[in-house]
N, C-alpha and C positions, 0 to 999 in steps of 0.2 A: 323440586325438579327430578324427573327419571332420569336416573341411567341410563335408563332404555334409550333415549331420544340421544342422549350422545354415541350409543353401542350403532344404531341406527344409520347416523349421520358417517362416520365409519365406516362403515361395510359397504355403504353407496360409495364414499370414496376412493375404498382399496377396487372395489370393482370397476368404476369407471374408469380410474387409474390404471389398472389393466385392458382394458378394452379402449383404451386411447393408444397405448402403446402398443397394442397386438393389429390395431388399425393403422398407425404411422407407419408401423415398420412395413407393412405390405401394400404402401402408398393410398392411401383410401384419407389422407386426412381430411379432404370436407366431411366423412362421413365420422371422424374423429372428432371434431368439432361440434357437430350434431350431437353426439353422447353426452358430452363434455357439458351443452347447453342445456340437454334436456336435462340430467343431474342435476344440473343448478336450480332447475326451477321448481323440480321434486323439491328438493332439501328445502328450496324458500316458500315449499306451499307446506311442509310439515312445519318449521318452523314459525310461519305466520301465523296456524293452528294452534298452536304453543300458544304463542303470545295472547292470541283471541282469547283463548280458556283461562289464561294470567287474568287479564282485564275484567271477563265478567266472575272472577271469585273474587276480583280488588271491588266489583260495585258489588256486588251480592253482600261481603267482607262490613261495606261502606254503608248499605242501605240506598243506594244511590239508583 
């Protein structure tokens, strides 16, 4: 596994993390929440990425 993908995952959250709270504070949080969501689903489509690339070097690994 790369470091990278955790250095990654990180940086998306110090950011959103920022931009959730520079949004609360100047009342905007639906548009806080939005950040918030869309982050989540970045990080769960690199992540799922990840995982897909795991699985086909476990059958490639496997012969399968």
């Amino acid at each position: 596994m790369n470091v990278d993908l955790i250095f990654k995952i990180a940086a998306v959250g110090i950011l959103v993390a920022v931009l959730n709270i520079l949004l609360s504070r100047s009342g905007r949080d639906d548009q806080a929440l939005m950040v918030t969501l869309s982050a989540l689903v970045i990080v769960l489509g690199v992540v799922v990425k990840e995982i897909s690339g795991l699985f086909d070097m476990i059958k490639t690994l496997f012969g399968l």
